[in-house]
N, C-alpha and C positions, 0 to 999 in steps of 0.2 A: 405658856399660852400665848398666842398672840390674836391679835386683834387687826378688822379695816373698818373704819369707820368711812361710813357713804352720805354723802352731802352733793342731793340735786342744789344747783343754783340755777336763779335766772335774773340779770342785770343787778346785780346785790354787791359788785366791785368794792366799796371802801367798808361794809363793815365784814365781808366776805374776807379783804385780807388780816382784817382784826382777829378774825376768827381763826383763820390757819397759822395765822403769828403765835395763839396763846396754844393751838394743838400742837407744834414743834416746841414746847417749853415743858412738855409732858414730865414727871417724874414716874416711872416705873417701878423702882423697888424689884423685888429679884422674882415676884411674881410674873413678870410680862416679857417676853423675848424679842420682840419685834412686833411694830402698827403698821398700816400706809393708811395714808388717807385719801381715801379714791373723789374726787369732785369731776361730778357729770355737770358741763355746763350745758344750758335745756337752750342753747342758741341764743344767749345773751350776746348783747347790740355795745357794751360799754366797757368793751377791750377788757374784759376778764382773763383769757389767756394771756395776751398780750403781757399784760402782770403778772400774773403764771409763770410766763416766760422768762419773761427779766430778772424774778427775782429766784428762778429755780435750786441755784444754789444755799438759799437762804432756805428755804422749803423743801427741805432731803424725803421727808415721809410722803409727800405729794404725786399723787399721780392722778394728773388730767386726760378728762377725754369729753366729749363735745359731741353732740345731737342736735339736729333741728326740734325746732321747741314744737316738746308735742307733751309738754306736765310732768311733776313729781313723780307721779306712777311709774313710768318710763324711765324717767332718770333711775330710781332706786333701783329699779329689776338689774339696767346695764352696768349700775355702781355691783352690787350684788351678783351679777353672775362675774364681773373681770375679776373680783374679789380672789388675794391669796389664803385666807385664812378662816380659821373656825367660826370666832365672834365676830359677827356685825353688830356694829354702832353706828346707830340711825342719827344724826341732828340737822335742823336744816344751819344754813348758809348764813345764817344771823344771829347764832345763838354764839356767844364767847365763854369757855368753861376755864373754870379753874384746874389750876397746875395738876391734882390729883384726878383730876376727872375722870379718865381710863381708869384707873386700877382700882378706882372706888367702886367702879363698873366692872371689872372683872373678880375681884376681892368679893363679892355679892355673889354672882356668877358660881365661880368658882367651887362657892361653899356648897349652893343648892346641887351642882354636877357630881359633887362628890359621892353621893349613890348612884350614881349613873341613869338619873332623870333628868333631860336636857327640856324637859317640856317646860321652860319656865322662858320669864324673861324679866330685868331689871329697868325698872321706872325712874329716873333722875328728876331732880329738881327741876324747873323754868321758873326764873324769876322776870318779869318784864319790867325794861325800863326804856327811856328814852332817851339816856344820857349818853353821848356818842362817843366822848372825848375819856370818859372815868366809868362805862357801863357794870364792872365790879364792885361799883360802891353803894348800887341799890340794896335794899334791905326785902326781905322778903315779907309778902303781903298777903292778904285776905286773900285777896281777888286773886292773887297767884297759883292760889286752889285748886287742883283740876281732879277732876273723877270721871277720865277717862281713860277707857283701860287700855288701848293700844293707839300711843299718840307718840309721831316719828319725829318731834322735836328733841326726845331725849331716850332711846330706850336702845338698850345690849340685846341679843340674841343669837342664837345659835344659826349659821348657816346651813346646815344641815335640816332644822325646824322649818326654815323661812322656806325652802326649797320644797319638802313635804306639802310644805301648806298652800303653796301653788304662785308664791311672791305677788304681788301689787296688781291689780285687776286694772288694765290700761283703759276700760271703759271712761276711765275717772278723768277725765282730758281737761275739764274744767277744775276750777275753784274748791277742794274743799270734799272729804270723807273717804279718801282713798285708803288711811290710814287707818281710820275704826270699821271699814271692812273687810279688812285682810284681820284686823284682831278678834271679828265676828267667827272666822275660820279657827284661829289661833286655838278659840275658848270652844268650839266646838272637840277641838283636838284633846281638849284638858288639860290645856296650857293655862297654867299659875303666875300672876302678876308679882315680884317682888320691887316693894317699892325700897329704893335707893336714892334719900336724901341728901345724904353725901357726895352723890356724883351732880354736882352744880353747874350751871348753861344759864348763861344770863341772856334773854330774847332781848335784842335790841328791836324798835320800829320807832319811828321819827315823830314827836308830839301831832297830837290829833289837832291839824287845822283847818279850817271852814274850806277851804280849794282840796281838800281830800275827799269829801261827799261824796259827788261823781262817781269815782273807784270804787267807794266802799258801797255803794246802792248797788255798783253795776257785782260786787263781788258776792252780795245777797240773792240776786239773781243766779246766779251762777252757783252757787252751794244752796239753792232748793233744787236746780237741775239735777245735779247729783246727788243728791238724799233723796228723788224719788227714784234714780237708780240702785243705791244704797237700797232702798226699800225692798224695792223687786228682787233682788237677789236673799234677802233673809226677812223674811213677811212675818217679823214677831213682835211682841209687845215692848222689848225692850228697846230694836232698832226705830218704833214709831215715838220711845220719848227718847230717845237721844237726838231722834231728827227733828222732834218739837210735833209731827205729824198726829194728835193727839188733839179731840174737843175741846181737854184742858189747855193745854196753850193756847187755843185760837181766844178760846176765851178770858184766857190772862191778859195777854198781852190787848186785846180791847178792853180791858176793862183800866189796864194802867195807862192807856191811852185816849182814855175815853170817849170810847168807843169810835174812836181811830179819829177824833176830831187833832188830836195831838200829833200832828203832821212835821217833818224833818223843815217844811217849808215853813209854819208857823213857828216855830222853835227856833229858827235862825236867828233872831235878835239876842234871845236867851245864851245860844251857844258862842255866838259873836263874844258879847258880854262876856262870859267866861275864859274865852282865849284871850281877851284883852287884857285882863286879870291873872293868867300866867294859871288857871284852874282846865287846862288843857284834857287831864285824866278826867278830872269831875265832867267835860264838856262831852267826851265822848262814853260816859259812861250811862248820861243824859239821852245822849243821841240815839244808843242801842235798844231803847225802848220801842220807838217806831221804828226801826231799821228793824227789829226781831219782828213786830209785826207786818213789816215789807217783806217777808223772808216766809214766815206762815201763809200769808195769804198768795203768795206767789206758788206754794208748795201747793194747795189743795187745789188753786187755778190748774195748776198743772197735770196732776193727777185727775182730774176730770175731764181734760181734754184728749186723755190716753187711755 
């Protein structure tokens, strides 16, 4: 079998080469004949190719190609159609996997194809950490949790599926659900989730500090935009609580905020305090409380204005 794994980036250079450093270390075993790994750069400003370039000999699986930035949706489709082979493997551009990674993902694969129903697809680990220098040495956690069924940080699939099913909706330009709307297709197809523990991708992002707010308010904005497109294309009860779009959310999150007095502006001394303390996770775990309620109320603003 062989495998490409497709990794939109966009300005993600030093852990981006972490990441295709630990994909050229790959162990195969006599399962796997050949990978590439295709990186769509989405018009990154911080000499990505550049690096690409220089270090190409070192990077044999690598094959670059470059977009004006117009989102992940985009990237994947053009990772995905240049693509040589059967399996796609989806991660993004931050995630660093261990040595076995592929063929833990294809070994998975592999077993379900063997009646000759490709309708499936294999879920890998995310472990998030913020270690930049030793990112392998996080351990995995609660919060690392996810019960989402088709999330393009870490999942295998058939080529041939993705194309059926009509690949990445470009509507999705902004921030956020391009990924669990192509899986909303997926599962209409009867497409079956196999979760694959074993194939490991450790999410690097940089400690949560007080000069990050900004981004991350303006990034909530930007994924209610697209959850009420997400919405309009599959108008069910299951896509309204995965978007939070639900009385019960509005009403959660005022009520853990009481009643929206607990504002990101208020909370700043609190959160300061914590980053100063080195409780950086704790601070932004704080944070998301009102930041999930900026994101709700931005969501139903919106939907009544259209």
């Amino acid at each position: 079998m062989n495998v490409s794994i497709v990794i939109p980036t966009f300005n993600r250079k030093p852990i981006l080469e972490k990441c295709l450093i630990a994909l050229e270390k790959q162990k195969l075993h006599n399962l796997i004949n050949s990978y590439e790994v295709i990186v769509v750069d989405d018009g990154s400003t911080d000499e990505t190719g550049l690096w690409i370039e220089k270090n190409k000999n070192n990077l044999s699986h690598v094959v670059y190609f470059r977009q004006e930035h117009a989102g992940p949706a985009l990237g994947r489709n053009l990772g995905v159609l240049k693509s040589k082979y059967e399996i796609i493997i989806f991660i993004d551009s931050d995630l660093v996997v261990m040595e076995d990674f592929i063929y833990n993902h294809v070994k998975k694969l592999s077993k379900a194809w063997s009646n000759r129903n490709k309708k499936c697809f294999t879920y890998g680990s995310v472990i998030n950490t913020s270690n930049f220098l030793n990112p392998e040495s996080e351990p995995y956690k609660l919060t690392d949790i996810s019960f989402a069924y088709f999330a393009t940080g870490n999942v295998a699939i058939s080529k041939e599926l993705l194309l059926k099913a009509g690949l990445f909706d470009t509507s999705f330009s902004l921030y956020g659900w391009e990924d669990l709307e192509l899986g909303e297709r997926l599962k209409k197809m009867g497409t079956k989730l196999l979760k694959c523990p074993e194939a490991i991708g450790f999410h690097w992002h940089p400690a949560f500090e007080i000069d990050q707010i900004p981004s991350i308010i303006q990034k909530e904005y930007e994924r209610a935009k697209m959850a009420l497109i997400f919405y309009k294309m599959h108008k069910n009860l299951r896509v309204r609580f995965t978007i939070q779009f639900t009385p019960i959310h509005k009403l959660l999150w005022r009520v853990l905020t009481l009643g929206g007095f607990l504002t990101i502006e208020r909370m700043l001394p609190l959160l300061k305090l914590l980053v100063k303390y080195k409780r950086n996770n704790l601070a932004l775990e704080i944070a998301k409380i009102p930041l999930n309620l900026l994101y709700v109320d931005e969501l139903y603003k919106l939907s009544k204005n259209r």
